[in-house]
C-alpha positions in Angstrom: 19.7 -15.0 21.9 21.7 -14.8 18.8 20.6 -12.8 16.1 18.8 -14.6 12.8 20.5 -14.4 9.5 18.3 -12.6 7.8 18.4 -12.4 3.5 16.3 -9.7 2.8 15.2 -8.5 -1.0 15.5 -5.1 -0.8 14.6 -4.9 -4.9 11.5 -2.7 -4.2 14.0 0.3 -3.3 15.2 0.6 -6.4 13.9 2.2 -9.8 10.3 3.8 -8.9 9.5 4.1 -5.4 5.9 2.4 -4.7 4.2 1.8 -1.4 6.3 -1.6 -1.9 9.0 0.2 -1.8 8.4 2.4 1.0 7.5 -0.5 3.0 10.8 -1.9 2.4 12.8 1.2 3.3 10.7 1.3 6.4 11.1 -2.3 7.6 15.1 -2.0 7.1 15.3 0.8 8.8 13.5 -0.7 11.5 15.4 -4.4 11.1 18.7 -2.5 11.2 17.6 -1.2 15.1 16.8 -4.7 15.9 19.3 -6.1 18.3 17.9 -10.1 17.1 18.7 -9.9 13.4 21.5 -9.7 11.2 20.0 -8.2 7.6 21.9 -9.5 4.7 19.9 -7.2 1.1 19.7 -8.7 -2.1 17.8 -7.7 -5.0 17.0 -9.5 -8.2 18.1 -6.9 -11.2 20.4 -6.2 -14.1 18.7 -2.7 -14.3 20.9 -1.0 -11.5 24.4 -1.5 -9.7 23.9 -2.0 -5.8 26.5 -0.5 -3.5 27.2 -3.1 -0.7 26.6 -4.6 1.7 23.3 -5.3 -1.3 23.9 -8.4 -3.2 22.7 -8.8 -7.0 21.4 -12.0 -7.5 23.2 -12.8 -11.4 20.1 -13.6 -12.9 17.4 -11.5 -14.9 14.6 -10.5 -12.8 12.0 -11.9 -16.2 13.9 -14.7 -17.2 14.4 -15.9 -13.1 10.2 -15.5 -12.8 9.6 -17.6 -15.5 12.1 -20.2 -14.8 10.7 -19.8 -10.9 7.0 -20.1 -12.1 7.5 -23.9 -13.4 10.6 -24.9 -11.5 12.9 -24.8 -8.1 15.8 -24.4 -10.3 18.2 -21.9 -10.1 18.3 -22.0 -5.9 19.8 -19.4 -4.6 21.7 -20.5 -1.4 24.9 -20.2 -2.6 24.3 -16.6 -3.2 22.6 -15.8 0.4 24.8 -17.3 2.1 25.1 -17.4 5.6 21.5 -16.4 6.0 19.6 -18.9 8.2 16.0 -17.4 6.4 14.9 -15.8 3.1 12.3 -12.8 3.0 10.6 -12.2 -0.1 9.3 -8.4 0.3 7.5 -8.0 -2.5 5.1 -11.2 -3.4 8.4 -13.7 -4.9 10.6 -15.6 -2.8 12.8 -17.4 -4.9 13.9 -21.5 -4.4 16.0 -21.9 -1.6 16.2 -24.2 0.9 16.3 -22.6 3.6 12.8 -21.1 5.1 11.1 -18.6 3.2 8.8 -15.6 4.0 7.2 -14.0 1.0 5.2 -10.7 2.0 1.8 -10.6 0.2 0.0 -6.8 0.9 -3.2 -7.7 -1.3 -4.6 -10.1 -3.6 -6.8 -8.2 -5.9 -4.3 -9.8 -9.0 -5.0 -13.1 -7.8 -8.4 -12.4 -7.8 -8.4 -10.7 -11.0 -5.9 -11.5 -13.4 -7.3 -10.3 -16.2 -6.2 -6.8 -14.9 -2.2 -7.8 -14.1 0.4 -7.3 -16.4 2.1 -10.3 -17.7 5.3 -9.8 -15.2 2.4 -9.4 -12.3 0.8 -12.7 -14.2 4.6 -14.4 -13.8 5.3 -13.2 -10.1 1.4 -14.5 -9.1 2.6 -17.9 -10.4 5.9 -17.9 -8.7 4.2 -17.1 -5.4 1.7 -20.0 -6.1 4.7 -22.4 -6.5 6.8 -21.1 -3.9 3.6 -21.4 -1.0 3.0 -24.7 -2.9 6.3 -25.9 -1.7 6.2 -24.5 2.0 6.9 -20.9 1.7 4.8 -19.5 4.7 3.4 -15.7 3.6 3.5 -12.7 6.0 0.5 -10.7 5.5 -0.6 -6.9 6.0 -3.5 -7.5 7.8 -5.9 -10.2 9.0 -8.3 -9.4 6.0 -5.1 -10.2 3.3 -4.2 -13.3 5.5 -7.9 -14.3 5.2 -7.7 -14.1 1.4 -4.3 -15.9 0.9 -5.4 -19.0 2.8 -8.8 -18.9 0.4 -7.1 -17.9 -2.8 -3.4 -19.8 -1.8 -5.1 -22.8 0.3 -2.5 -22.4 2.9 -2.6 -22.2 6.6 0.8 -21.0 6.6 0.2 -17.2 7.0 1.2 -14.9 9.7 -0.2 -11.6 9.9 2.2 -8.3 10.7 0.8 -5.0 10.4 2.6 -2.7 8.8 3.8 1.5 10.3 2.4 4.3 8.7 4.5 6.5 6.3 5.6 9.6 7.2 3.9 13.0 6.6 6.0 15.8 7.5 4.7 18.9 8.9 4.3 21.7 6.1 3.1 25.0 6.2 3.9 27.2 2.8 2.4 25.5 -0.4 5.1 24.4 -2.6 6.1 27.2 -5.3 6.2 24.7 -7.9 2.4 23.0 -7.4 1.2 26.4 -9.2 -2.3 24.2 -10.0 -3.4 24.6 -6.3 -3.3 28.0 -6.0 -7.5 28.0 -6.6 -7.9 25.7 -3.4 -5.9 28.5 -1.5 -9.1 29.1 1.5 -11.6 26.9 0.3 -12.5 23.3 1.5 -11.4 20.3 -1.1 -12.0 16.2 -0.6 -8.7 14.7 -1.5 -7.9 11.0 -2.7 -4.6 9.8 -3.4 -3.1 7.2 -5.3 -2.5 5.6 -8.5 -5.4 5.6 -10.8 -6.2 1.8 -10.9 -9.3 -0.1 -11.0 -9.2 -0.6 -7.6 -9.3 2.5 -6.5 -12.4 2.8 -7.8 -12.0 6.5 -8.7 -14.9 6.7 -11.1 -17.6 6.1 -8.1 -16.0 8.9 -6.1 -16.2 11.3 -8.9 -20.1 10.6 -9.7 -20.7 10.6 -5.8 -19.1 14.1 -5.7 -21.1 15.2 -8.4 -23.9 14.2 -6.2 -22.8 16.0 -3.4 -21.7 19.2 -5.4 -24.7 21.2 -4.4 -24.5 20.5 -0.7 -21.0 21.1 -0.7 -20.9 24.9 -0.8 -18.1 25.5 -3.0 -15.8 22.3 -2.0 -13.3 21.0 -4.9 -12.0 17.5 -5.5 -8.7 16.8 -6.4 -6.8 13.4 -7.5 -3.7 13.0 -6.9 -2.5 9.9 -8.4 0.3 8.0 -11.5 -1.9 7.7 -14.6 -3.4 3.9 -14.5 -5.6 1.5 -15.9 -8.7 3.2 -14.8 -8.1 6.6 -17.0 -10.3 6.3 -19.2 -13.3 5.2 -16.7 -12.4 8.7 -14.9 -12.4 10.6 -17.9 -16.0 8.9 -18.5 -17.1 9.8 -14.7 -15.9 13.3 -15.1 -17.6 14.1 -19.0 -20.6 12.8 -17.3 -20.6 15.8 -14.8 -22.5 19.3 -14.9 -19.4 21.2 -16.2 -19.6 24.0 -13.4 -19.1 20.9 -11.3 -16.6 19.4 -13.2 -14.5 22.8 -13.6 -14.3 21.9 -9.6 -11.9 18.9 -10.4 -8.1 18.8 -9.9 -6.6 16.1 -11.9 -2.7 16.7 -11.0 -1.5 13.1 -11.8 1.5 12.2 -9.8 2.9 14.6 -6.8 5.5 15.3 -5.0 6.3 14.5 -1.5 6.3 17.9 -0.8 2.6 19.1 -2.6 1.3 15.7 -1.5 1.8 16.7 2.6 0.7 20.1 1.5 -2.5 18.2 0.5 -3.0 16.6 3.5 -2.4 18.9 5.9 -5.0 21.5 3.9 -7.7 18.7 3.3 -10.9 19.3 4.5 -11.0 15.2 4.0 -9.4 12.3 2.8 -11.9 10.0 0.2 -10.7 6.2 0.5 -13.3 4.7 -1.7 -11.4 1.2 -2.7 -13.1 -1.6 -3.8 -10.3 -3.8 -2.2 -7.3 -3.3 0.0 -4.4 -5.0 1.7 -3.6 -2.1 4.4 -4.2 1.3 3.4 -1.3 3.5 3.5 -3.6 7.2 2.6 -5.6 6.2 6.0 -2.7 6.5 8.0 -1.4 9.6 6.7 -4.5 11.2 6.5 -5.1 10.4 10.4 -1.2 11.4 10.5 -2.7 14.9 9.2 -5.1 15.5 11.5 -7.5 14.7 8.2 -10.8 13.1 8.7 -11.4 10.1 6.3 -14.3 8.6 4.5 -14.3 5.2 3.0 -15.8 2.4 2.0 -16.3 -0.7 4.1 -13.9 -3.4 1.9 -11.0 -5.2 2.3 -8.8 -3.9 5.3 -10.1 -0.8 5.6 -11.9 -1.1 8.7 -9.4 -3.3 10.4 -6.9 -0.3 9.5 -8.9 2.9 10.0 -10.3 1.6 13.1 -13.2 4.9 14.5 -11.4 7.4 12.5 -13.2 7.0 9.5 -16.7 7.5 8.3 -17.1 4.2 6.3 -20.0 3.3 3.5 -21.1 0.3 2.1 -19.7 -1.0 -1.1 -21.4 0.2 -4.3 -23.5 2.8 -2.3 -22.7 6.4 -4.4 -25.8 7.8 -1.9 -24.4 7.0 1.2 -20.8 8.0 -0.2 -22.0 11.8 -1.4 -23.7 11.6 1.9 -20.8 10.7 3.7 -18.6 13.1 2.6 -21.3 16.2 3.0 -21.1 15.2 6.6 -17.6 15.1 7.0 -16.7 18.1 5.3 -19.7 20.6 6.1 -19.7 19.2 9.7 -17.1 20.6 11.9 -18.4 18.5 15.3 -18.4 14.9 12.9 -14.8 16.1 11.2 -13.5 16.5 15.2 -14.6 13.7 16.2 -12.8 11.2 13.0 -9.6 13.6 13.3 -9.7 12.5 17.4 -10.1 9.0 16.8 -7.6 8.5 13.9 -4.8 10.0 16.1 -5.8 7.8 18.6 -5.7 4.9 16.1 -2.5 6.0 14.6 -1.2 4.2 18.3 -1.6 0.6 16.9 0.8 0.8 14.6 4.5 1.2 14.5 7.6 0.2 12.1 9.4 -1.1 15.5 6.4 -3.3 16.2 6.3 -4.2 12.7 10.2 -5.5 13.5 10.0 -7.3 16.2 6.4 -9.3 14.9 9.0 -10.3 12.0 11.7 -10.9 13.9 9.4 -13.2 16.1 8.6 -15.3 12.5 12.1 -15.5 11.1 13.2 -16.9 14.3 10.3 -19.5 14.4 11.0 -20.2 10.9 14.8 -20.5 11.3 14.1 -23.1 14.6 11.8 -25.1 12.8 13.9 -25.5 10.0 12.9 -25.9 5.7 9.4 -28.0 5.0 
């Protein structure tokens, strides 16, 4: 078959690398493999210079959201061209008229609003306007493509999982992460990520607290970029006895190397979102060989399949619970680590690929609404 001609923003690799971003280094790694497409990258930025083949749209990224939030004007054909389709990676697809794909991984800013930035705000309304006008939207999982056709009342979703990330084998501790020295032989629940409301950080502190006493010794640590949630943690944790609370690691952000370091040594991986659009930390906690335990929202159960002890929403009982079972034990903590290799299976990059490749090449046949 001959390939589709692919315009891909590849925006989210530059600057800051978030789980966006990773995606999108992923997914072109994986496109690039694929026999079926041709990739043309572009990226909407005056902040960095692209080497080629990357195309810079020559438009500011603010101004072109705000124009794109009330308008179809500028298009951007001219600028793509010869690409038959136009994937938005992260949440904007910008006027075109060719097709459009426009990734969406979650929808808690949709939801809440009140809690988004003002350039979140602006890229929320140009992904209303751009499904408004046909844009169909690839989602992480079935729970995200639920949400988008409530929140975006479109029927135009197609779901694509996305691969896990990779965790690379480690033995020594870092030399620089000096801080972890303490948790050098001794069992510690760790939860990574930014520290966002969503993560819902706070409950997993007080539900630790709870579980302190049956936890014989075990520390907590929270690996995460300072977020809008600080000062709810710093709450959480002031509200602890302070023997328990001396038991705490707050490291902030880590680096790739302390962060596997962390996995491999975890005695288990805490997951207690309040929403979620896929769940990287599952996957590389089951990458580990780590035993998870999470709550039961958003996509977490469709991602972390049997390896994970999930708990209702809300519930800091059955969480502290929860994780004294996982971490004190060893038969439960066998059993997760079993079944999240086994789940790890489901879920590939390559698969990933080829699911898109599918939709671009549907999208392409069928032509702009």
């Amino acid at each position: 078959m001959d390939p589709v001609r692919l315009a891909l923003d590849v925006g989210p690799l530059y600057g800051h690398r978030t789980g966006v971003g990773a995606t999108v280094a992923e997914l072109s790694a994986a496109l690039a493999d694929h026999a079926d497409v041709e990739t043309y990258p572009y990226l909407l930025s005056f902040r960095t210079r692209p080497d080629p083949p990357v195309r810079r749209l020559p438009l500011p990224a603010a101004a072109a959201h705000r124009l794109w939030a009330r308008t179809d004007w500028p298009r951007v054909d001219r600028w793509l061209a010869p690409a038959d389709v136009v994937h938005g990676t992260n949440y904007v697809v910008p006027p075109s008229r060719l097709p459009q794909l426009v990734s969406v991984y979650d929808c808690w800013f949709l939801v809440h609003p009140e809690q988004a930035s003002p350039a979140v705000r602006r890229a929320a309304a140009v992904l209303r306007r751009a499904v408004a006008r046909g844009a169909w939207v690839h989602a992480s999982s079935a729970a995200t493509a639920d949400r988008v056709r409530e929140l975006l009342a479109t029927e135009r979703v197609d779901v694509a999982h996305l691969g896990p990330l990779p965790v690379p084998p480690t033995a020594a501790r870092p030399a620089s992460a000096t801080w972890t020295r303490p948790l050098d032989g001794r069992p510690f629940v760790l939860a990574l990520g930014t520290i966002e409301r969503r993560k819902n950080v706070p409950a997993l502190v007080e539900a630790f607290g709870r579980a302190a006493p049956r936890l014989d010794g075990a520390a907590l640590v929270l690996a995460g970029a300072a977020g809008d949630d600080e000062p709810a943690v710093e709450r959480a944790l002031a509200a602890l006895p302070p023997a328990v609370r001396d038991e705490v690691f707050t490291p902030g952000a880590v680096d790739s190397a302390t962060k596997s370091w962390l996995l491999h040594h975890a005695a288990a991986v805490a997951y207690p979102s309040l929403d979620e659009g896929f769940g990287f930390p599952i996957l590389e906690a089951q990458a580990a060989g780590r035993p998870v335990v999470a709550t039961r929202a958003g996509s977490i159960p469709e991602i972390a399949g049997d390896g994970a002890e999930l708990v209702p929403l809300g519930d800091q009982d059955a969480l502290a619970g929860a994780l004294v079972r996982v971490v004190d034990d060893d038969v439960r903590s066998r059993q997760l680590v079993a079944a999240g290799t086994a789940n790890l299976a489901r879920f590939s990059w390559t698969a990933t690929a080829s699911e898109l490749v599918t939709i671009y090449r549907r999208l392409r046949d069928e032509g702009a609404p």
